[in-house]
Z-matrix of the N, CA and C atoms (Angstrom, degrees):
N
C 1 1.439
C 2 1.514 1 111.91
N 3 0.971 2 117.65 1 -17.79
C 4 1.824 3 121.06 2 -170.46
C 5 1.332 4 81.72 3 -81.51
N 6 1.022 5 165.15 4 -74.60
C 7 1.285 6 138.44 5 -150.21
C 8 1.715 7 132.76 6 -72.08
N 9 1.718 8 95.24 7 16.08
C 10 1.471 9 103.12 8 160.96
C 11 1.695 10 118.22 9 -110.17
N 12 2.090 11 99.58 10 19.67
C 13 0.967 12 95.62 11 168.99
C 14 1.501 13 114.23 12 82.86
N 15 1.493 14 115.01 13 29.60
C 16 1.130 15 148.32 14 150.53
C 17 1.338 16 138.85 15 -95.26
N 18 1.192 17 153.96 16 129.44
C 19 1.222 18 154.43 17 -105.11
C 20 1.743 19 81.06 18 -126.50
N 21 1.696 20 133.10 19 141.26
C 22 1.161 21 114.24 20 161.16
C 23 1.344 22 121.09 21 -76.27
N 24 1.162 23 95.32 22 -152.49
C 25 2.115 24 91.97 23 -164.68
C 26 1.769 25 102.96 24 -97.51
N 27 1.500 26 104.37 25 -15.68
C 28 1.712 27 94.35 26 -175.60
C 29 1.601 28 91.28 27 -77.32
N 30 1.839 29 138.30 28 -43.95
C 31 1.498 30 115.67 29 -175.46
C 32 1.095 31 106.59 30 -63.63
N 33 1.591 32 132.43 31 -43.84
C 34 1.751 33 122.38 32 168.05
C 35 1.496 34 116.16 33 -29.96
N 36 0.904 35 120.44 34 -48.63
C 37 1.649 36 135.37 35 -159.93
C 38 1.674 37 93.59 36 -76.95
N 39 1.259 38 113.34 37 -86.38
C 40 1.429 39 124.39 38 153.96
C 41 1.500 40 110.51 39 3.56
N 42 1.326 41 109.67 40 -78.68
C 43 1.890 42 114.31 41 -176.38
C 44 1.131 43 111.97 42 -49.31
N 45 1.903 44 115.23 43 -48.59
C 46 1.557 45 101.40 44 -177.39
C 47 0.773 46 122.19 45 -89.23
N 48 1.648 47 136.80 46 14.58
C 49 1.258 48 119.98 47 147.72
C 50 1.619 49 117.96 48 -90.11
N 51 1.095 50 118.74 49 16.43
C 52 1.445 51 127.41 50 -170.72
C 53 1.519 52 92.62 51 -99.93
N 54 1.609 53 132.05 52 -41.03
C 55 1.094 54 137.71 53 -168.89
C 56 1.611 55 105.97 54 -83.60
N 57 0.997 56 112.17 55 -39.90
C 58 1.345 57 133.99 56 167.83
C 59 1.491 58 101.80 57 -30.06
N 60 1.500 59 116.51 58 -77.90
C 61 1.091 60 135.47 59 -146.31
C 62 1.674 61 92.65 60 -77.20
N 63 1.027 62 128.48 61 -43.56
C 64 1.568 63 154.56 62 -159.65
C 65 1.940 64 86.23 63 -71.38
N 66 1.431 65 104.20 64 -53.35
C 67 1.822 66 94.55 65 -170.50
C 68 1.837 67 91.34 66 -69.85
N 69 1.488 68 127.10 67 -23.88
C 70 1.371 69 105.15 68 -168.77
C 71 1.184 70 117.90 69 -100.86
N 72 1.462 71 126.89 70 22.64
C 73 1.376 72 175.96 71 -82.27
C 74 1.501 73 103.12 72 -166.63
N 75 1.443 74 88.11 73 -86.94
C 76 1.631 75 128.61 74 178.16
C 77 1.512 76 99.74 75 -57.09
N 78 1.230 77 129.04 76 -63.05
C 79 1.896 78 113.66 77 -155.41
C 80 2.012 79 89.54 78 -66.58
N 81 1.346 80 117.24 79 -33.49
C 82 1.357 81 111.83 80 -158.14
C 83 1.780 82 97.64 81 -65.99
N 84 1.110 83 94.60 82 -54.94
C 85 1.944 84 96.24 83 173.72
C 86 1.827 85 115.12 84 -68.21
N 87 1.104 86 121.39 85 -11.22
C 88 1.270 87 105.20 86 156.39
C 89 1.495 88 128.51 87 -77.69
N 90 1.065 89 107.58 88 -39.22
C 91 1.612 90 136.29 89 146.73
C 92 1.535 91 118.00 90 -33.80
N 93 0.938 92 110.28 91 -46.51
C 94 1.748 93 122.74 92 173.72
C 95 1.648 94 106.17 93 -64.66
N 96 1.712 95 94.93 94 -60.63
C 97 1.692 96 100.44 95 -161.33
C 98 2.128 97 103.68 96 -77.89
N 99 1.357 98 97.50 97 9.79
C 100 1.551 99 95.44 98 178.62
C 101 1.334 100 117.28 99 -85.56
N 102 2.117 101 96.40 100 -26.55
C 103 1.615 102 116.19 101 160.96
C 104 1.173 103 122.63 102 -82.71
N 105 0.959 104 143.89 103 3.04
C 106 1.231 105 152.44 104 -177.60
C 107 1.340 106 107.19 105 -56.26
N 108 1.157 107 134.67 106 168.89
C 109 1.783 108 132.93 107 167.95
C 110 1.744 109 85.78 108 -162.11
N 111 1.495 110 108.12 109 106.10
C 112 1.271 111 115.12 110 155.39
C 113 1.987 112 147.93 111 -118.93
N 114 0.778 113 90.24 112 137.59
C 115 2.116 114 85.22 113 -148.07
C 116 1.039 115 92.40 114 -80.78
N 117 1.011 116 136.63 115 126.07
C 118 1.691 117 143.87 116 125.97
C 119 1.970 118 119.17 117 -62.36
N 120 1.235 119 145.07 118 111.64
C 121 1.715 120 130.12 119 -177.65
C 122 1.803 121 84.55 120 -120.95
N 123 1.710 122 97.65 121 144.11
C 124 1.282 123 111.28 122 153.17
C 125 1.476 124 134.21 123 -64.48
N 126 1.065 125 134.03 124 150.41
C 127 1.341 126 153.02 125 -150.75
C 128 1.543 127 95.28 126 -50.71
N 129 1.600 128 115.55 127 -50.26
C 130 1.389 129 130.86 128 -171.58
C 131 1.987 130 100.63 129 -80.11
N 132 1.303 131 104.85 130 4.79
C 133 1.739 132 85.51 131 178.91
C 134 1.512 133 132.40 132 83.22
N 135 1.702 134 95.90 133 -23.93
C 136 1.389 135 128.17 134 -153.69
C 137 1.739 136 112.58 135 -80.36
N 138 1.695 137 91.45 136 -20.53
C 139 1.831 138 91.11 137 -169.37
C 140 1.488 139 88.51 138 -153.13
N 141 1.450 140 112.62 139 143.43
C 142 1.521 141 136.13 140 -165.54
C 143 1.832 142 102.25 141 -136.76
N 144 1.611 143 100.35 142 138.81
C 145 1.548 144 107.62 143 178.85
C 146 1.317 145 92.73 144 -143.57
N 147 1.388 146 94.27 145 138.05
C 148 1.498 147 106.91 146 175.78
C 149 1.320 148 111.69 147 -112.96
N 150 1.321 149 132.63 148 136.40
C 151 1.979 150 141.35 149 171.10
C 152 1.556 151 102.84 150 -113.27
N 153 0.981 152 113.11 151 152.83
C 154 1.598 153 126.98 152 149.77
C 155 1.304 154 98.58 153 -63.97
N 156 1.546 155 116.05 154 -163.48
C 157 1.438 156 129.34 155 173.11
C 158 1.176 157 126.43 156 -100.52
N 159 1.196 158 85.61 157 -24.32
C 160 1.763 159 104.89 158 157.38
C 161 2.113 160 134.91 159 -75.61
N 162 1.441 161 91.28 160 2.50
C 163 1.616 162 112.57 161 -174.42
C 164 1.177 163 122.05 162 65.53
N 165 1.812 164 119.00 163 25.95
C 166 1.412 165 111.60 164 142.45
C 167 1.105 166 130.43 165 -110.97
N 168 1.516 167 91.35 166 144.29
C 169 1.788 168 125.68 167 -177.23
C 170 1.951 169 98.94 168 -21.95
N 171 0.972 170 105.99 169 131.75
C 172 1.340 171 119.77 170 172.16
C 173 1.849 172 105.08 171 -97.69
N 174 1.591 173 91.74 172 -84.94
C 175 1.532 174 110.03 173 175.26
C 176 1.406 175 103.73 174 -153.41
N 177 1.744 176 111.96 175 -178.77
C 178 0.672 177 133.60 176 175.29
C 179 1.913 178 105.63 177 -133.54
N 180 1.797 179 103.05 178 155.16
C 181 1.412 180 101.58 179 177.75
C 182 1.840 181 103.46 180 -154.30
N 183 0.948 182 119.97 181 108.85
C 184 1.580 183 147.90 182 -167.74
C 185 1.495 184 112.96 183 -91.61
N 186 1.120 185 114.27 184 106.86
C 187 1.316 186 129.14 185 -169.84
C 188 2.190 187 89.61 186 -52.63
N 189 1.766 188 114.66 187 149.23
C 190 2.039 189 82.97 188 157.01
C 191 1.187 190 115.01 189 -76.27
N 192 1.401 191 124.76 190 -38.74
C 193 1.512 192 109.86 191 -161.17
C 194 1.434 193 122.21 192 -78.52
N 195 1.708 194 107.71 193 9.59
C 196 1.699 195 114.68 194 160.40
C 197 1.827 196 107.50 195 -80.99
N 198 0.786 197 84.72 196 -25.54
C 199 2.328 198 93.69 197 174.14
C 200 1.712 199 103.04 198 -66.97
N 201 1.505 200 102.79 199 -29.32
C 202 1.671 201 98.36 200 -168.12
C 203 1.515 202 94.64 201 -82.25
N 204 1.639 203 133.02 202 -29.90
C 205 1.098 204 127.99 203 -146.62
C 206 1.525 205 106.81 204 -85.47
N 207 1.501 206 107.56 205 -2.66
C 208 1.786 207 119.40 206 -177.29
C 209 1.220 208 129.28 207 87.05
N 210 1.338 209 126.07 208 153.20
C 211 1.627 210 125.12 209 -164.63
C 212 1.153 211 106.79 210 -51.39
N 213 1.429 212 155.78 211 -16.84
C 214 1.707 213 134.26 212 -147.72
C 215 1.489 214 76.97 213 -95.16
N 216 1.711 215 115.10 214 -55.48
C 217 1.519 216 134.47 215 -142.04
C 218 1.981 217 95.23 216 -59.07
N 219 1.405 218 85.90 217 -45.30
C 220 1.784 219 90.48 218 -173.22
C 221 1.154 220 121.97 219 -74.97
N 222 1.441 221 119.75 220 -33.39
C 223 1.486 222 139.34 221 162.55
C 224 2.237 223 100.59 222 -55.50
N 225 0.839 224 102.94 223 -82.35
C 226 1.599 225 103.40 224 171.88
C 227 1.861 226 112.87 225 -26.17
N 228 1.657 227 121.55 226 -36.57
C 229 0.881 228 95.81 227 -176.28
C 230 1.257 229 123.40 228 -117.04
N 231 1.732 230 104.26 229 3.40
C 232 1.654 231 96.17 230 152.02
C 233 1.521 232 125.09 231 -86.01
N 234 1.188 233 109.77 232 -7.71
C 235 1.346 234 104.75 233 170.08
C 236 1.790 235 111.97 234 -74.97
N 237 1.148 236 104.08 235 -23.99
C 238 1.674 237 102.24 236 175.14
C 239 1.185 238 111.58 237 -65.04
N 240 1.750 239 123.89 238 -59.61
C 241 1.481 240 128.99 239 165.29
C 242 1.546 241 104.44 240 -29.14
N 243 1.052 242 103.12 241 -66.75
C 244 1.882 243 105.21 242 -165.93
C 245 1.175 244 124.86 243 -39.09
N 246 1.614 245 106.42 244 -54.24
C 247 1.561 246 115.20 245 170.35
C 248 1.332 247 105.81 246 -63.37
N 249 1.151 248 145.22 247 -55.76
C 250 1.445 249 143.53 248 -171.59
C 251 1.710 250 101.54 249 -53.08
N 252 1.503 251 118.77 250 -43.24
C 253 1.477 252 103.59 251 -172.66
C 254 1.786 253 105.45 252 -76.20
N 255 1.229 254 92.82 253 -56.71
C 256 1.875 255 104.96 254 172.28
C 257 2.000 256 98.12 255 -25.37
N 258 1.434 257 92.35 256 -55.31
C 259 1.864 258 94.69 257 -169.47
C 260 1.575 259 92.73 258 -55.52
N 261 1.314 260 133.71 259 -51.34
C 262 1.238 261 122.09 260 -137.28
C 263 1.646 262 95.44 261 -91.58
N 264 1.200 263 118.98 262 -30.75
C 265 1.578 264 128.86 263 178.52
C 266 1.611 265 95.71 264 -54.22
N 267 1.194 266 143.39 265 -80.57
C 268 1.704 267 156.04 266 164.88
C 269 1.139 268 102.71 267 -8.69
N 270 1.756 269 112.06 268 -78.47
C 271 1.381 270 105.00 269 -170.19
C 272 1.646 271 124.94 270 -34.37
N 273 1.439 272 92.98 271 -54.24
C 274 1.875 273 114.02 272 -166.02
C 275 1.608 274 96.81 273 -57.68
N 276 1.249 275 106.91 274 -60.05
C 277 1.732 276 113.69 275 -177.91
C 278 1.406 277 99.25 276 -63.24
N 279 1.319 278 151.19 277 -47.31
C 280 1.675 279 121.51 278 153.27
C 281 0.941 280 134.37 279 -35.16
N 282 1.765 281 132.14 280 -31.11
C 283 1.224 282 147.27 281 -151.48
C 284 0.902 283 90.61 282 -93.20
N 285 1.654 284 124.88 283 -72.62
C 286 1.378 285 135.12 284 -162.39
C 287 1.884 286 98.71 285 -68.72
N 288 1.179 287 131.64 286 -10.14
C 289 1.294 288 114.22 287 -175.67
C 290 1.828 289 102.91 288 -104.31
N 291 1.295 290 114.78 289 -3.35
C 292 1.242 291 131.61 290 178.49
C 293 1.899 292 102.73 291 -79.52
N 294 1.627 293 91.67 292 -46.31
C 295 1.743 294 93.79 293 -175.43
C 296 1.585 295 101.11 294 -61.03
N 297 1.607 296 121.93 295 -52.25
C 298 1.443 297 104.36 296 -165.56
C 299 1.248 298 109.28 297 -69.43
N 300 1.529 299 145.97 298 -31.48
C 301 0.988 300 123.11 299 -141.91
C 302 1.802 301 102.03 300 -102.07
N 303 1.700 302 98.91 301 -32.74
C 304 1.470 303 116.68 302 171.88
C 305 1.673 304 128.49 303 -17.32
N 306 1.552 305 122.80 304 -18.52
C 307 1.127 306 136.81 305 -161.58
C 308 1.557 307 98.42 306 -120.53
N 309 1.423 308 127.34 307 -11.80
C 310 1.050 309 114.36 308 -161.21
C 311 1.486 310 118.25 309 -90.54
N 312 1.465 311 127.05 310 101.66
C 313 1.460 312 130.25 311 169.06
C 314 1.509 313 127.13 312 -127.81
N 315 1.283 314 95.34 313 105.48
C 316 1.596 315 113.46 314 -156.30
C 317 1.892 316 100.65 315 -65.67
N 318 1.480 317 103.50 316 -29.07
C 319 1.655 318 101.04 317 177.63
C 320 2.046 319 98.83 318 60.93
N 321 0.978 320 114.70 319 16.29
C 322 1.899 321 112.62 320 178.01
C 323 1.949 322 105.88 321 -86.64
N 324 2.044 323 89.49 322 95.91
C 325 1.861 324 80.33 323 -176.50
C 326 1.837 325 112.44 324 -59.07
N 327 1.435 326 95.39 325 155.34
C 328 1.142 327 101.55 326 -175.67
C 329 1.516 328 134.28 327 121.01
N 330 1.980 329 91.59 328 -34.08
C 331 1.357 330 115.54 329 -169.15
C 332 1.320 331 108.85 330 -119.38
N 333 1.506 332 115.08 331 69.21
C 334 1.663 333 125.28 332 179.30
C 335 1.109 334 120.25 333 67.03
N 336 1.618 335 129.25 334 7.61
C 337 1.338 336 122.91 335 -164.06
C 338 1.581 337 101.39 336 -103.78
């Protein structure tokens, strides 16, 4: 059959356990980034957001005397925290989704290689 340009059965075999391993890969690092606790703080120090790795809201923690400084001031600086944690949640979950998949070369002619 490989000579209609079919992959034999040991790289077939080969791939799915490569995918295999790759889906049991994946639940363990989703699992990881569900523990995760990552901080985002505004520019002023003043307001802190926390994400998993997965980009949910953990908490939040508000300096008081950013409450005294009024809604724009306090609004401005959890949104700074946020993006900074949001940023830092992405990166890691790229990184870590870069490590599992980074190794993966199925070598199956036919299929983009």
């Amino acid at each position: 059959m490989a000579g209609f340009g079919l992959p034999n059965f040991g790289q077939l075999t080969e791939a799915f356990k490569k995918a295999q391993q790759i889906q049991k890969d994946a639940q363990k690092l989703q699992q990881e980034l569900d523990a995760m606790e990552l901080e985002g703080t505004s520019k002023n120090g003043r307001a802190s957001v926390w994400l998993s790795g997965n980009q949910q809201p953990l908490r939040i923690r508000l300096a008081p005397e950013l409450l005294t400084e009024g809604p724009d001031a306090t609004e401005r600086a959890i949104l700074e925290a946020l993006k900074e944690a949001y940023s830092n949640s992405t990166s890691i979950m790229k990184e870590r989704m870069e490590d599992l998949t980074g190794g993966l070369n199925l070598n199956l002619p036919g299929m983009g290689n």
